[in-house]
MOPAC internal coordinates of N, CA, C and O (Angstrom, degrees):
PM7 1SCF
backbone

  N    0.0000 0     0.00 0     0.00 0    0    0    0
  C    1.4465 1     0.00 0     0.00 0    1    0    0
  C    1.5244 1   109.76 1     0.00 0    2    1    0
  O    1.2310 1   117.78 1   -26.07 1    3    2    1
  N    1.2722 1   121.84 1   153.93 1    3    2    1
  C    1.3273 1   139.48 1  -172.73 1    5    3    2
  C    1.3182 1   111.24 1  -118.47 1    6    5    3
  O    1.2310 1   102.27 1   -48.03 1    7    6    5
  N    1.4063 1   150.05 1   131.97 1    7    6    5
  C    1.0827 1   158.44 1  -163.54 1    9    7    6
  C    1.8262 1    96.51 1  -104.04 1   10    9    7
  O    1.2310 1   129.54 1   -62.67 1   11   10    9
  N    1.6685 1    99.21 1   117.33 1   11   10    9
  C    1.5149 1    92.78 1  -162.10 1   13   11   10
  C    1.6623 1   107.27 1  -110.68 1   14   13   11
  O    1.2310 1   132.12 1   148.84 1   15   14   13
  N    1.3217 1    94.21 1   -31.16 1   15   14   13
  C    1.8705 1   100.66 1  -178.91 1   17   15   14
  C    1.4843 1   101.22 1  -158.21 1   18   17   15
  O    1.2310 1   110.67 1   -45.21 1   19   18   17
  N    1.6260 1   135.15 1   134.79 1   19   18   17
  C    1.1421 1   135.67 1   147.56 1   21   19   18
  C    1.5198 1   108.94 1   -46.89 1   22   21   19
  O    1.2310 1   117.37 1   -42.38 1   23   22   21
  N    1.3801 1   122.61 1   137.62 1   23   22   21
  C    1.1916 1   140.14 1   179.55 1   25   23   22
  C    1.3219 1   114.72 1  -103.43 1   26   25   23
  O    1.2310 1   119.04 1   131.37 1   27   26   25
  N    1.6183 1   119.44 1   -48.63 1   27   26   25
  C    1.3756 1   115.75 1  -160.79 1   29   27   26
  C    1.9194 1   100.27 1  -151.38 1   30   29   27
  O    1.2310 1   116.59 1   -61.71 1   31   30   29
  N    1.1770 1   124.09 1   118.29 1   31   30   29
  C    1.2790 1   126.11 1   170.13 1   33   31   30
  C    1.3002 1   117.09 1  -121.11 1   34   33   31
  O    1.2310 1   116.01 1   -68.87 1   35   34   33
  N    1.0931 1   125.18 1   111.13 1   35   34   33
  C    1.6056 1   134.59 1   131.65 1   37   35   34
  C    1.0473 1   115.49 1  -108.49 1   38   37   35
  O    1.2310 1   133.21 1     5.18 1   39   38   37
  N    1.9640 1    92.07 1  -174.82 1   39   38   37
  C    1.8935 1   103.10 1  -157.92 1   41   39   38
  C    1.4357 1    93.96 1   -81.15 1   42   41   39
  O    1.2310 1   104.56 1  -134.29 1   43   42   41
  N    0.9809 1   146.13 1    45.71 1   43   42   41
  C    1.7165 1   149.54 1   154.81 1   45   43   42
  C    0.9509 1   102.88 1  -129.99 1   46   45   43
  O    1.2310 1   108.44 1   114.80 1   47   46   45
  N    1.5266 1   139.22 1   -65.20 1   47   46   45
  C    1.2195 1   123.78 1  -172.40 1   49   47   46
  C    1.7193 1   120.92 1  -155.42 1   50   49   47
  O    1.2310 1   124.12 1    11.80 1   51   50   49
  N    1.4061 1   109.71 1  -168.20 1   51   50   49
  C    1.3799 1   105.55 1  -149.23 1   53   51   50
  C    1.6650 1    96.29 1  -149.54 1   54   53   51
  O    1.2310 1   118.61 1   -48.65 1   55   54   53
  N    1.7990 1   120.25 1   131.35 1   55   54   53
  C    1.1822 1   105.82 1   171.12 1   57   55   54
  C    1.4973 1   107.14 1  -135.71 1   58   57   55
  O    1.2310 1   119.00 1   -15.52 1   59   58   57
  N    0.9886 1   119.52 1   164.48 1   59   58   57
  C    0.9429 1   131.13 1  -165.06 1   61   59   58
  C    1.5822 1   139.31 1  -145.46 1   62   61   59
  O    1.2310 1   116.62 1   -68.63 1   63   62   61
  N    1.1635 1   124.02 1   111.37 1   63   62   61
  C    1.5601 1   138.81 1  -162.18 1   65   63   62
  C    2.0314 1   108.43 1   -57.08 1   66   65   63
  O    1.2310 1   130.06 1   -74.46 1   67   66   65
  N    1.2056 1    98.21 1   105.54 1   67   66   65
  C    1.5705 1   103.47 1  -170.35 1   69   67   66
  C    1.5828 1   121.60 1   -83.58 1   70   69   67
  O    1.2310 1    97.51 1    -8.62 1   71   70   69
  N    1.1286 1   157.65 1   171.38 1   71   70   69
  C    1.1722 1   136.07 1  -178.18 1   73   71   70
  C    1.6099 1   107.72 1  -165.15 1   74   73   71
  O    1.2310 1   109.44 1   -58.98 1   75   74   73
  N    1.4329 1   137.40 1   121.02 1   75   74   73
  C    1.2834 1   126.53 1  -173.92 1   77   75   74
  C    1.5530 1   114.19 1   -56.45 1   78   77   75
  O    1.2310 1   121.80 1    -3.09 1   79   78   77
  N    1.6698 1   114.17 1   176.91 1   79   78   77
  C    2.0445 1    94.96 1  -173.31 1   81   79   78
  C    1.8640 1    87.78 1   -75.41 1   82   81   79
  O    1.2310 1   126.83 1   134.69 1   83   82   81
  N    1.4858 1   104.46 1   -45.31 1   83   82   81
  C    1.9664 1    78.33 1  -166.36 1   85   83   82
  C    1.0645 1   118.50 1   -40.10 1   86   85   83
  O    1.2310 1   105.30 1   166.41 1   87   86   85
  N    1.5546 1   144.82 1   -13.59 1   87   86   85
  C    1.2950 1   127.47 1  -164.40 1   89   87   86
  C    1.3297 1   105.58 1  -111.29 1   90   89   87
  O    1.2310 1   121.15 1  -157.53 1   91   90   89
  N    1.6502 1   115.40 1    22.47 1   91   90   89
  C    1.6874 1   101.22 1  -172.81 1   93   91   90
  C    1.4006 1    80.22 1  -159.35 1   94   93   91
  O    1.2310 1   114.95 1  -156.75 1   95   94   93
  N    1.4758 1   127.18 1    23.25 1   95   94   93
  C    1.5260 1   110.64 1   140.30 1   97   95   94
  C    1.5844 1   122.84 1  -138.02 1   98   97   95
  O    1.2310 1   124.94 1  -139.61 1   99   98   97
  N    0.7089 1   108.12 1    40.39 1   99   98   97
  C    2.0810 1   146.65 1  -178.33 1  101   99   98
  C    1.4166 1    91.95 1    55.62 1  102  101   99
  O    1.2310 1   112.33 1  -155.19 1  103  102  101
  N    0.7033 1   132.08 1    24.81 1  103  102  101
  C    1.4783 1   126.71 1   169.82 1  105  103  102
  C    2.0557 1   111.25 1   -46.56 1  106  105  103
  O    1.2310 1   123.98 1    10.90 1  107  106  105
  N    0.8929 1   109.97 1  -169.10 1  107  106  105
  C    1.9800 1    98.50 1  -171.42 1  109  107  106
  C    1.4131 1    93.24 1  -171.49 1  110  109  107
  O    1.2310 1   120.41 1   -73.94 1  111  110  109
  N    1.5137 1   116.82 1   106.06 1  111  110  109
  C    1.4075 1   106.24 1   142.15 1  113  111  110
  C    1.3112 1   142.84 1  -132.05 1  114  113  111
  O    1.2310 1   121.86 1   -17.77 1  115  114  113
  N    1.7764 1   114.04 1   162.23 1  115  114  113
  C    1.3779 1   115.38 1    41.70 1  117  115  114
  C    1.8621 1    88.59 1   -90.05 1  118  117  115
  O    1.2310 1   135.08 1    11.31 1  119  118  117
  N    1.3870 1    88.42 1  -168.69 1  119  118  117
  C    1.3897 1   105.42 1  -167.03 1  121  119  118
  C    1.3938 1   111.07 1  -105.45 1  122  121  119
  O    1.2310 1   133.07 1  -138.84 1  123  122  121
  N    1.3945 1    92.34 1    41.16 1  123  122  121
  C    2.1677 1   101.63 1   174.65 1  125  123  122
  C    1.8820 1    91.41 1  -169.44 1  126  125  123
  O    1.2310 1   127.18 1   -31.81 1  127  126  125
  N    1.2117 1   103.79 1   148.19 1  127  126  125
  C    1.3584 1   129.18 1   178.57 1  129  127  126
  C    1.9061 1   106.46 1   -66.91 1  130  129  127
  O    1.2310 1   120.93 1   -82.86 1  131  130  129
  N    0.9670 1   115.82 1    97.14 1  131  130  129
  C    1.5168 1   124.56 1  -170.49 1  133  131  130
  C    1.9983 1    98.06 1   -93.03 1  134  133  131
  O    1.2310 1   123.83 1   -58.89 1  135  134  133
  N    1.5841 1   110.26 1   121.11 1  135  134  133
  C    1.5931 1    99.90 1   177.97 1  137  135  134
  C    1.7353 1    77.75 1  -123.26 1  138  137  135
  O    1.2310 1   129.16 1   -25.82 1  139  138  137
  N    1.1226 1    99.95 1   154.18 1  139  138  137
  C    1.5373 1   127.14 1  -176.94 1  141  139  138
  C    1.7416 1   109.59 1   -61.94 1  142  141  139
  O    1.2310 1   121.22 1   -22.46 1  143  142  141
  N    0.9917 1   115.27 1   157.54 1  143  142  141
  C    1.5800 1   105.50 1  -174.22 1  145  143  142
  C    1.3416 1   123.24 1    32.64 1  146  145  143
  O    1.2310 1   119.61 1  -145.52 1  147  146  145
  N    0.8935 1   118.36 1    34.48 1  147  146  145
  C    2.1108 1   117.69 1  -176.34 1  149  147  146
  C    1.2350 1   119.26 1  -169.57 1  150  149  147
  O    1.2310 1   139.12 1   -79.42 1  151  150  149
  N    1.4941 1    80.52 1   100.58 1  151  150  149
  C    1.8703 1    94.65 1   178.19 1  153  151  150
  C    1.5853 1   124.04 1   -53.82 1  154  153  151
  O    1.2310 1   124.97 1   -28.45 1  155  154  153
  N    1.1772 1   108.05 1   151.55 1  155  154  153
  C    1.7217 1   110.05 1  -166.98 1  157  155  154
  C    1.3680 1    98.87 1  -119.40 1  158  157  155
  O    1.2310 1   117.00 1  -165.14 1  159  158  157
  N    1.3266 1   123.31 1    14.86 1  159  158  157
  C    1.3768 1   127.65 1   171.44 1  161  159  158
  C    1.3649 1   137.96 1   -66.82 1  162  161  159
  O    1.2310 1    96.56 1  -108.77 1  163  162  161
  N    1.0432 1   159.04 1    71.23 1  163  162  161
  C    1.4104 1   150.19 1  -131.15 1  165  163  162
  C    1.2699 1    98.00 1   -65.45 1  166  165  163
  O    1.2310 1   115.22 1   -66.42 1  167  166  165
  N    1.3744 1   126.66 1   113.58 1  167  166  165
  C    1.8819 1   123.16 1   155.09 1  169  167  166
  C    1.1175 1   122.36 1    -8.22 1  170  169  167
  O    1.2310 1   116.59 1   -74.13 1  171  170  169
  N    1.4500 1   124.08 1   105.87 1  171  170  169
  C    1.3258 1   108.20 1   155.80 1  173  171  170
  C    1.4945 1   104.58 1   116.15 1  174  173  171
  O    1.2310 1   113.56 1   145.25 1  175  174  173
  N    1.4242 1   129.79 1   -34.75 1  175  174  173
  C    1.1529 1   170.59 1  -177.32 1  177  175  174
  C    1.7195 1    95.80 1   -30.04 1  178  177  175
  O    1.2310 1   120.27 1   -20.87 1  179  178  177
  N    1.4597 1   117.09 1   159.13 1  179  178  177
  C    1.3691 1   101.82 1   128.97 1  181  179  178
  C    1.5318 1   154.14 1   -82.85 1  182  181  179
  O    1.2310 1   138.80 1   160.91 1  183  182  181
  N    1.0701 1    81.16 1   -19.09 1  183  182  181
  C    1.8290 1    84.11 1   148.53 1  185  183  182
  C    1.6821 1   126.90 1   -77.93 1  186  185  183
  O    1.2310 1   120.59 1   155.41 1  187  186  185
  N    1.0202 1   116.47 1   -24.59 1  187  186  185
  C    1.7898 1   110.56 1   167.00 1  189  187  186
  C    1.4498 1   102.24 1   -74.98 1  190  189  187
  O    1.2310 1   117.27 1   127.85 1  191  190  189
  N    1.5489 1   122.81 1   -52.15 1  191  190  189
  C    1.3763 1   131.15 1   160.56 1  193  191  190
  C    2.0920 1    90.01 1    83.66 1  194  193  191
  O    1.2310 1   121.94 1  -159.04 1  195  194  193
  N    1.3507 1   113.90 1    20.96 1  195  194  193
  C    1.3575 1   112.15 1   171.59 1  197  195  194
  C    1.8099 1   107.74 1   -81.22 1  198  197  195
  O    1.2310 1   109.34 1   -51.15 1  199  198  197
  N    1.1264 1   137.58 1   128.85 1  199  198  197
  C    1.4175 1   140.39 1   176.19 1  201  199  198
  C    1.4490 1   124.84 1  -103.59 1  202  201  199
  O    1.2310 1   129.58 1   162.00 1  203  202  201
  N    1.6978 1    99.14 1   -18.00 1  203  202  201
  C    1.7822 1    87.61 1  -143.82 1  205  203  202
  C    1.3527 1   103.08 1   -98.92 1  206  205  203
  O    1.2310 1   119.40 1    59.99 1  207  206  205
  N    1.7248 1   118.74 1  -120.01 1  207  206  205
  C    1.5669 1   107.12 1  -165.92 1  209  207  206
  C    1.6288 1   118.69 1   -98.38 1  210  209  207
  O    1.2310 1   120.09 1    16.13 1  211  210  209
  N    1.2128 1   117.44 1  -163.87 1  211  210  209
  C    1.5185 1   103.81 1   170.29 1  213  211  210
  C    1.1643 1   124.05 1   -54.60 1  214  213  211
  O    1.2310 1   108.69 1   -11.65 1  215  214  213
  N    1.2795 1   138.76 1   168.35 1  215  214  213
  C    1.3642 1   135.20 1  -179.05 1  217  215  214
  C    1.4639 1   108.53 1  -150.18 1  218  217  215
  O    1.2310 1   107.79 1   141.79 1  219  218  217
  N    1.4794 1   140.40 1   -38.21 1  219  218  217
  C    1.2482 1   145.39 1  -150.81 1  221  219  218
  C    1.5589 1   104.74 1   150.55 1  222  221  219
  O    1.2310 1   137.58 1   -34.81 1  223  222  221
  N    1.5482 1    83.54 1   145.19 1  223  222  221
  C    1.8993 1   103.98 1   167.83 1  225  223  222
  C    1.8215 1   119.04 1   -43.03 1  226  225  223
  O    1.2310 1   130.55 1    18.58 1  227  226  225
  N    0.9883 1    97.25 1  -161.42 1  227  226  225
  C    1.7287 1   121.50 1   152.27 1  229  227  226
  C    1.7032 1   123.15 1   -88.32 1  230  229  227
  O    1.2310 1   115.43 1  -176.44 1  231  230  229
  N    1.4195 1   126.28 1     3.56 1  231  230  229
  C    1.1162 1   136.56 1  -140.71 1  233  231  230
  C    1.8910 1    84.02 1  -168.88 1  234  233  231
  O    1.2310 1   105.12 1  -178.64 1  235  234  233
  N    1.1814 1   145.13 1     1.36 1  235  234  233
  C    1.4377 1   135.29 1   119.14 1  237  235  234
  C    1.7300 1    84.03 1    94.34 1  238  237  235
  O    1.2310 1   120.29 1  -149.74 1  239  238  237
  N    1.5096 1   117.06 1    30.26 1  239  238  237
  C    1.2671 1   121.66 1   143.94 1  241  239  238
  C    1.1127 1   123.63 1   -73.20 1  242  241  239
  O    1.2310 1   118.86 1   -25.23 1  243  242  241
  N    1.3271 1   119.78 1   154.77 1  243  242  241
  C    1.9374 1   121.33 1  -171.70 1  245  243  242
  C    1.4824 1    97.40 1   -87.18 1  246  245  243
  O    1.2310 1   115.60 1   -62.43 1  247  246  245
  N    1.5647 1   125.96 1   117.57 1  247  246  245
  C    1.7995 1   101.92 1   172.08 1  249  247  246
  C    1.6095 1    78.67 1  -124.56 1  250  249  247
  O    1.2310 1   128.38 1    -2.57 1  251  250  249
  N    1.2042 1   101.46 1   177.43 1  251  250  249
  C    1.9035 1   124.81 1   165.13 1  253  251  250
  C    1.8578 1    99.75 1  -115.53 1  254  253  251
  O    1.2310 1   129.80 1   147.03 1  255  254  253
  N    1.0965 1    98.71 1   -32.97 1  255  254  253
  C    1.9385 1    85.18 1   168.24 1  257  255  254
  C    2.1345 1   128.78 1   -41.12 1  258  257  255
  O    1.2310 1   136.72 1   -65.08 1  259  258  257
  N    0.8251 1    85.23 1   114.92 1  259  258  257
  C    1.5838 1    78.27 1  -171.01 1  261  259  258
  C    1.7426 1   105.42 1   -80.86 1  262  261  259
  O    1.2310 1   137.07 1  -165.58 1  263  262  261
  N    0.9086 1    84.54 1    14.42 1  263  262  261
  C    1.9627 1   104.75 1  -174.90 1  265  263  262
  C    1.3977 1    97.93 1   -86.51 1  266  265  263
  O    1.2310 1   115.95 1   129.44 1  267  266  265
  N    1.4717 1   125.30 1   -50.56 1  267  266  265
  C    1.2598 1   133.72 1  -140.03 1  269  267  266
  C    1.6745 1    98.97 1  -102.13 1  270  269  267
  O    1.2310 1   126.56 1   121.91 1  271  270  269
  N    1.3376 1   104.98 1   -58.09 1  271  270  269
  C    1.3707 1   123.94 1   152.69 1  273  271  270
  C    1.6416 1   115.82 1    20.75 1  274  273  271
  O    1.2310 1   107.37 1  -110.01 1  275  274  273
  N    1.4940 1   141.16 1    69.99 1  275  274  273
  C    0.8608 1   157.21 1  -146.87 1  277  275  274
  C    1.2637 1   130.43 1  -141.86 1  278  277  275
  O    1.2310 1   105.06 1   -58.51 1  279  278  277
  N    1.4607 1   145.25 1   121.49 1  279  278  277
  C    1.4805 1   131.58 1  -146.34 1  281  279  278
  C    1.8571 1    89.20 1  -121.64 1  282  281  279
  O    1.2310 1   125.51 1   -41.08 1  283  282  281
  N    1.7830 1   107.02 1   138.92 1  283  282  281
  C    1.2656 1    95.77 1  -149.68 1  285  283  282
  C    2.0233 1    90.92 1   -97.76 1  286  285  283
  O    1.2310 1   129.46 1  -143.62 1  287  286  285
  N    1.0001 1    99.36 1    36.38 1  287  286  285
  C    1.5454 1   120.14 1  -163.30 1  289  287  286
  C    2.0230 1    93.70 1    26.67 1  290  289  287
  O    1.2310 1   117.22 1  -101.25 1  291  290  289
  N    1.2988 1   122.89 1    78.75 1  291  290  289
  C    1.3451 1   122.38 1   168.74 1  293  291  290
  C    1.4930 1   110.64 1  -147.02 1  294  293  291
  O    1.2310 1    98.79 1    15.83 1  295  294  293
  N    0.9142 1   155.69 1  -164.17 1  295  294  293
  C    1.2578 1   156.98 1  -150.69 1  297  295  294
  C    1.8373 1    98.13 1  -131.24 1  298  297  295
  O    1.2310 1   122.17 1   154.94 1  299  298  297
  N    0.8913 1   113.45 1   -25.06 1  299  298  297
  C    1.4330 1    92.76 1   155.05 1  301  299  298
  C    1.7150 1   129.15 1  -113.20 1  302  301  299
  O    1.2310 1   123.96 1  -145.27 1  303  302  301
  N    1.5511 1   110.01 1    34.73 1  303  302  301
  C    0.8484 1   111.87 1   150.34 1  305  303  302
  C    1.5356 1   122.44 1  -104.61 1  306  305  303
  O    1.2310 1   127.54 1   176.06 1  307  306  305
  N    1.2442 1   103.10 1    -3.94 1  307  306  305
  C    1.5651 1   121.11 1   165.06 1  309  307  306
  C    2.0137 1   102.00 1   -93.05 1  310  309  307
  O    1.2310 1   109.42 1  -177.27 1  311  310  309
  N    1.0248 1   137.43 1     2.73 1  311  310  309
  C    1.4963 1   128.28 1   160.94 1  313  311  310
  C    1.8827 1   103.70 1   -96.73 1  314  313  311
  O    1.2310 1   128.03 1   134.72 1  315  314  313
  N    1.4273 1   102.15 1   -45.28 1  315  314  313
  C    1.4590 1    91.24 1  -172.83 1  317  315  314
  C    1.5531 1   115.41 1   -67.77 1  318  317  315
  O    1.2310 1   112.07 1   170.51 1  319  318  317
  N    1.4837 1   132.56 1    -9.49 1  319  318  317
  C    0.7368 1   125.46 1   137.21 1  321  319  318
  C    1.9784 1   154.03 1   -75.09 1  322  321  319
  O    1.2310 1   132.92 1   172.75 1  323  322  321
  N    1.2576 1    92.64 1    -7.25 1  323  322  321
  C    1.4501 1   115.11 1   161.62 1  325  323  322
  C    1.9369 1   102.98 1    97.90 1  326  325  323
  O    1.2310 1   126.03 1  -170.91 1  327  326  325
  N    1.7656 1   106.01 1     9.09 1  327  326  325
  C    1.3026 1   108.21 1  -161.00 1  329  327  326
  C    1.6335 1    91.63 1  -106.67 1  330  329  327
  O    1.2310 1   114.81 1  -118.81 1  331  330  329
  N    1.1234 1   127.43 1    61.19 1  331  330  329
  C    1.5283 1   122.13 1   172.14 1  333  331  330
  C    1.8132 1   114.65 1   -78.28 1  334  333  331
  O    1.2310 1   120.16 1   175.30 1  335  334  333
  N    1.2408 1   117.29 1    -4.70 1  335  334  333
  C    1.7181 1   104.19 1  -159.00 1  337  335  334
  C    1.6492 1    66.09 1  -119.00 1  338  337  335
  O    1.2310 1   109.76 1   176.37 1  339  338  337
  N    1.0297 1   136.82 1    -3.63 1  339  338  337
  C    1.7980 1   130.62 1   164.92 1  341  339  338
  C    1.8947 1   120.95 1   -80.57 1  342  341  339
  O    1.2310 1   127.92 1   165.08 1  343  342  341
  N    1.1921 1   102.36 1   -14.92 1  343  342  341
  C    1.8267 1   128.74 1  -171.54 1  345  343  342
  C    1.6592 1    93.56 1   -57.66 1  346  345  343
  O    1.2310 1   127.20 1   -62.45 1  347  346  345
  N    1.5177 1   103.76 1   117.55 1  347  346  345
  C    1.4069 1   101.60 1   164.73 1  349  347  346
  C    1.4067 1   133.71 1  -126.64 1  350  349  347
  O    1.2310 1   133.54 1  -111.42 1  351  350  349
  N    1.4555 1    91.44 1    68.58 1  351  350  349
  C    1.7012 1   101.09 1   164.03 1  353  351  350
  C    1.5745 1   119.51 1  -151.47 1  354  353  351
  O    1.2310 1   120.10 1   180.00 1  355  354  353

């Protein structure tokens, strides 16, 4: 705890408004922008930690093109690849 403002003083005693450090050194959490259903993972990444072959577009079509090959940042583009406990949002 961080001692953030005296609150109350008299000649006995004294209280005072406490505050954790995140909230009194702008800190923000968590410490990344979280949107609901939509992974913030970059493809391929180590954090997606996906390696293998094509799988589907951006739009969670099946291709074998490794051209096309596109992660539709949604949660079932993290099943069709078999990487669901990897899903980051």
């Amino acid at each position: 705890w961080v001692v953030e403002q005296m609150s109350l003083l008299t000649a006995m005693t004294a209280s005072f408004v406490l505050a954790t450090p995140t909230e009194t050194d702008g800190a923000l959490f968590p410490g990344r922008i979280m949107l609901a259903n939509t992974c913030m993972w970059t493809y391929r990444s180590d954090e997606c930690g996906y390696t293998g072959g094509a799988v589907a577009d951006e739009f969670d079509k099946p291709t074998t093109d490794i051209r096309k090959d596109r992660c539709s940042k949604c949660m079932r583009g993290c099943e069709m690849r078999g990487m669901v406990a990897n899903f980051g949002g």
